[in-house]
C-alpha positions as CSV (number, residue, x, y, z in Angstrom):
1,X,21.5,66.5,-15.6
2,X,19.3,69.6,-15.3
3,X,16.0,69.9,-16.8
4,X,13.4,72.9,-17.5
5,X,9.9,72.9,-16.0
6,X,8.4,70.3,-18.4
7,X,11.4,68.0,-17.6
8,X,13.1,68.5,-20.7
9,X,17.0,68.3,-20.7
10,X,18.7,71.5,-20.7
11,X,21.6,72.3,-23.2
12,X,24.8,74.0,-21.6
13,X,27.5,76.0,-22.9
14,X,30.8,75.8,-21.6
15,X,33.6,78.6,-23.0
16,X,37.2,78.6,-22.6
17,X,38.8,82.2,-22.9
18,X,42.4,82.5,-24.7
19,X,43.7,85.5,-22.8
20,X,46.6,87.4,-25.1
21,X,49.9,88.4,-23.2
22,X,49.1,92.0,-21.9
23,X,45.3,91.8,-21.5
24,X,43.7,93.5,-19.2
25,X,41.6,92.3,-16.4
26,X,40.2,92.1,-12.7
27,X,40.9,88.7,-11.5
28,X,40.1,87.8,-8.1
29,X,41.7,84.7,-6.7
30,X,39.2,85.2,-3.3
31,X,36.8,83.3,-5.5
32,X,38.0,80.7,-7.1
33,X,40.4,82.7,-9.7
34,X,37.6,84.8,-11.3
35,X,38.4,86.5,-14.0
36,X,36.2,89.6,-15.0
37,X,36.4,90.9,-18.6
38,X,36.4,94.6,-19.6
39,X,33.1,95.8,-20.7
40,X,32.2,95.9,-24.2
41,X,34.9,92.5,-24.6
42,X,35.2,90.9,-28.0
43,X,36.1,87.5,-28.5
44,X,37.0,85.7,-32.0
45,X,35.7,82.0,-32.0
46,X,39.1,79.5,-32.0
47,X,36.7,76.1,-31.9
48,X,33.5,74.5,-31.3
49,X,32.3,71.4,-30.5
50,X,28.4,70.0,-29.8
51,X,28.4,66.7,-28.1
52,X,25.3,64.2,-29.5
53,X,23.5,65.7,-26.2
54,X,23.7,69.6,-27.7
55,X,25.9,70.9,-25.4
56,X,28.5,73.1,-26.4
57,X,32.3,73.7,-25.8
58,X,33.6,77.0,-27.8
59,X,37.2,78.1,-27.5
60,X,37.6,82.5,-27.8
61,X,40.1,83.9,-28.4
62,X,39.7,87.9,-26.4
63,X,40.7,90.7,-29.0
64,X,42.5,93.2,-27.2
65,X,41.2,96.9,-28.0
């Protein structure tokens, strides 16, 4: 577990992107299947969960433009 400089845990965020049929994006398989998002992205949140620890898993969903 990481920690900040007074050795207090540190809280992580983990995100799972729904990608919609016909999105598009740069993937790059080089690098362990990248995926980079057009700027100015928006997202709607699916789900969210916080484990007793405060970490966070969110599901998005990316809204086409």
């Amino acid at each position: 577990r990481c920690t900040d400089i007074n050795n207090n845990p540190l809280r992580t965020i983990m995100y799972e992107i729904h990608l919609p049929k016909g999105a598009k994006v740069s993937r790059n398989l080089e690098h362990g299947g990248e995926v980079v998002m057009p700027r100015g992205a928006q997202y709607r949140v699916v789900d969210k969960k916080i484990a007793d620890n405060g970490d966070i898993e969110a599901v998005l969903e990316y809204i086409l433009p």
